[in-house]
C-alpha positions in Angstrom: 27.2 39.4 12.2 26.4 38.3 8.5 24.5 39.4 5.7 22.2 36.9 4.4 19.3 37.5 2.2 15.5 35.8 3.5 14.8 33.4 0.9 11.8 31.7 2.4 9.7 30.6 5.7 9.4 28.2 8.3 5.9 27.4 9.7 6.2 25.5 13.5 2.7 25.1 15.0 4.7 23.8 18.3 7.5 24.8 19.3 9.1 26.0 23.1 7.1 28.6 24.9 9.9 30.8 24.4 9.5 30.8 20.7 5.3 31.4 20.5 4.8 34.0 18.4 8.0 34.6 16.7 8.2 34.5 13.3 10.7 31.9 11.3 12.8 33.0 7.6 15.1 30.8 6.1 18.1 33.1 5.0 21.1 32.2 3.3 24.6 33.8 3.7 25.3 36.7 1.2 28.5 38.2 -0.1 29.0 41.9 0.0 27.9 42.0 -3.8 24.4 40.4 -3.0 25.2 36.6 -4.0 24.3 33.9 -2.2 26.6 31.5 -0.4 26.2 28.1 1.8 23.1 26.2 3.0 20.3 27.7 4.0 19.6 28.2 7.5 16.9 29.5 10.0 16.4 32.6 11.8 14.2 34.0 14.2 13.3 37.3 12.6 13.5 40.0 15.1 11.8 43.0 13.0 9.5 42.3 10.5 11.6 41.3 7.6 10.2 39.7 4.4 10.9 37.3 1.7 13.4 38.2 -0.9 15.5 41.2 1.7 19.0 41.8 2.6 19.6 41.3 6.0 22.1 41.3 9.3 22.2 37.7 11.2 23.6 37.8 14.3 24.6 34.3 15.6 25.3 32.1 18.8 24.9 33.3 22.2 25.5 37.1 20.5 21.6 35.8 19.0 20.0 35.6 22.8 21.2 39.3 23.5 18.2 41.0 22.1 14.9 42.1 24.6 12.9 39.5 21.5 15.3 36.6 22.2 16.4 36.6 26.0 16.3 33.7 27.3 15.2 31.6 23.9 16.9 28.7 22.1 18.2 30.7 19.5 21.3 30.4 17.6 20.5 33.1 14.9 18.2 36.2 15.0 17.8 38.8 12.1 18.5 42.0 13.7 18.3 44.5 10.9 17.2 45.2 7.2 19.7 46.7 4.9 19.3 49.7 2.9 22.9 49.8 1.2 25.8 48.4 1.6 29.2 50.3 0.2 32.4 48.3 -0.2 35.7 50.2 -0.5 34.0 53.2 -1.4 31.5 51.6 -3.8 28.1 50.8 -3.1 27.3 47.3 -4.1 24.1 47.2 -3.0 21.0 49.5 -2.8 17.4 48.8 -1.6 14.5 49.4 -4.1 
């Protein structure tokens, strides 16, 4: 898994049946002290996350192991919405 943080949206009005009705984010990777690192990159957003959020990506096959993937051409899904993140015994980063 990676941390990235959403930073914007794709809009597909055709796409595979698989995909109908799934919602796209752009997301780019983030360090453990929130900044952002690499290209940006799409994912499939699993859970209702939003613009602007720090998130888990989980990538490659690992992305079509979820009952919202299975069986889709996905190679990255957001699977969760952090709250905090603590980093040798220091939190680095804390929801608002």
């Amino acid at each position: 898994m990676r941390i990235a943080r959403v930073v914007g949206s794709a809009v597909s009005t055709i796409k595979v049946d698989s995909l109908r009705g799934s919602k796209l984010l752009v997301v780019r990777e983030a360090s453990v002290t929130d900044e952002l690192e690499g290209k940006p990159f799409v994912a499939v957003d699993g859970i209702g996350a939003g613009e602007g959020e720090l998130v888990l990506i989980s990538e490659g096959s690992a992305g079509r192991h979820t009952e919202y993937t299975a069986d889709a051409p996905v190679d990255a899904v957001i699977m969760a919405i952090l709250d905090s993140l603590e980093v040798g015994g220091q939190t680095t980063f804390r929801k608002s």
